[in-house]
C-alpha positions as CSV (number, residue, x, y, z in Angstrom):
1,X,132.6,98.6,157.2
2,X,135.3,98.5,154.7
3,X,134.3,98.0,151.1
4,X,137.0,95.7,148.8
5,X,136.2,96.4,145.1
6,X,136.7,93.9,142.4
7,X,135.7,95.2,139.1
8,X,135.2,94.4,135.1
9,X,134.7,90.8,135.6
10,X,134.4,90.1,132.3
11,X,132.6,86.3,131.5
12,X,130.3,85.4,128.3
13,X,126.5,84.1,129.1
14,X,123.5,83.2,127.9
15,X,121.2,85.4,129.3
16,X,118.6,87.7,127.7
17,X,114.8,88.1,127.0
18,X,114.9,87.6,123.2
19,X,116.1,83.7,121.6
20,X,119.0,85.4,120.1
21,X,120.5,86.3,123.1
22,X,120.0,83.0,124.8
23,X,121.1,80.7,121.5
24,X,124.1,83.4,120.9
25,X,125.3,84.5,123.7
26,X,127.2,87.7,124.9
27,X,129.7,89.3,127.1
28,X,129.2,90.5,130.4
29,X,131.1,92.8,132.8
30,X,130.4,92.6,136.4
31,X,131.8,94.7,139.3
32,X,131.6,93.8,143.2
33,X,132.0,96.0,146.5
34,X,132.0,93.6,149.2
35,X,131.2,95.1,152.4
36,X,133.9,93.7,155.1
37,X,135.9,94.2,158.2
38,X,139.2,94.0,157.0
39,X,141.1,94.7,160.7
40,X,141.7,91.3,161.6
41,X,143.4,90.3,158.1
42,X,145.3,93.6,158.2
43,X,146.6,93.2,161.5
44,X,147.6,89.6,160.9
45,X,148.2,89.9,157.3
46,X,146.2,86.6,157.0
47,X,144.1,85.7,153.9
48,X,141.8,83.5,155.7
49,X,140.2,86.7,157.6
50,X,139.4,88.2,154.1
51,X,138.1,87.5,150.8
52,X,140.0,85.4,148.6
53,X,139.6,88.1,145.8
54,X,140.4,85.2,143.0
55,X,137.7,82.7,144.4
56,X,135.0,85.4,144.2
57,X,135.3,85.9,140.6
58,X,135.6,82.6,140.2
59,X,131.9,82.3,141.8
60,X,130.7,85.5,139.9
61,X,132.3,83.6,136.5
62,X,130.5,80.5,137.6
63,X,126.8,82.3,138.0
64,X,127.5,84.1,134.4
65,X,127.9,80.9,132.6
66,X,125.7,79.5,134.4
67,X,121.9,78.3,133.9
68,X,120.4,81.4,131.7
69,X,118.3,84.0,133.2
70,X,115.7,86.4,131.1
71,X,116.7,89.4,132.9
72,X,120.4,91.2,134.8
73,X,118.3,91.9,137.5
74,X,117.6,88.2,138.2
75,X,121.6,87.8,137.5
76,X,122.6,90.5,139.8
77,X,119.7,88.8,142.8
78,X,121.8,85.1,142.3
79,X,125.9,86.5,142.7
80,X,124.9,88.3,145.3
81,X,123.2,85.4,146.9
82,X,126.1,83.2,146.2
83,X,128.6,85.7,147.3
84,X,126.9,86.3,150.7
85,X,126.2,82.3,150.8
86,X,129.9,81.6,150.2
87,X,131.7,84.2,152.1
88,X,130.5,84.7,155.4
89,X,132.8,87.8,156.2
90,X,131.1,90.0,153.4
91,X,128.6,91.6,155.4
92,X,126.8,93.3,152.4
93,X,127.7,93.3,148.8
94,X,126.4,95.8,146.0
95,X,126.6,93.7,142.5
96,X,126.5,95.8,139.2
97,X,126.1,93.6,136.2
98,X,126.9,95.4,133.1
99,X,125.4,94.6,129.8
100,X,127.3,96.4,126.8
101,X,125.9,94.7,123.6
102,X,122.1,95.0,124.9
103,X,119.7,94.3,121.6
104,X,118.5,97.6,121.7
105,X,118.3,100.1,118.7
106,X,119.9,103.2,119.9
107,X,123.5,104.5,120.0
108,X,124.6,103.9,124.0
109,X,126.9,102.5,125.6
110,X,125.1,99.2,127.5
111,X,122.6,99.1,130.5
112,X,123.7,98.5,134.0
113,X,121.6,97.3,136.7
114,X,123.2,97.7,140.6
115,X,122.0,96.4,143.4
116,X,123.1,96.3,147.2
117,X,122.3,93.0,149.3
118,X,122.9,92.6,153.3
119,X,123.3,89.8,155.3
120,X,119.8,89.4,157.4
């Protein structure tokens, strides 16, 4: 398979374990690889064989503003269901949903959480 990368989608949400980060808010960065066979758009140079690289950050923009979730593992688990739900040529997708303002009290640089989904 052929892996098309769209990275530092950057979208503010509501999601977190403590009340701050749900009343607040915060920004998010999330980066896809979307697992495709991209010989028939090549060889016919036709959008409709591929992913439409601006409607699927439109659907990862969608999930982080979306309903609030506790934890970026849940976050990761629902783009990559809607990405696999809306785009029937991805064949597997790995989601990494960056968190760079995590309430944590430590010098660092955010926590990540990546995870790979296939098609069943």
């Amino acid at each position: 398979m052929d892996i098309i990368r769209i990275s530092g989608i950057r979208s503010y949400g509501h999601h977190g374990a403590l009340p701050e980060e749900t009343r607040l808010g915060q920004r998010f960065t999330v980066s896809l690889e979307l697992e495709v066979d991209t010989r028939p758009a090549a060889a016919s140079d036709d959008l409709k064989l591929t992913v439409d690289y601006a409607s699927a950050i439109r659907t990862v923009e969608e999930q982080l503003k979306g309903k609030p979730v506790y934890l970026i593992e849940t976050l990761a688990q629902q783009i990559a269901a809607r990405i696999l739900g809306t785009f029937l040529m991805v064949k597997a997708v790995t989601v990494e949903v960056h968190k760079p303002f995590a309430p944590v009290a430590a010098d660092f640089d955010g926590i990540s959480v990546r995870i790979r989904r296939e098609r069943a």
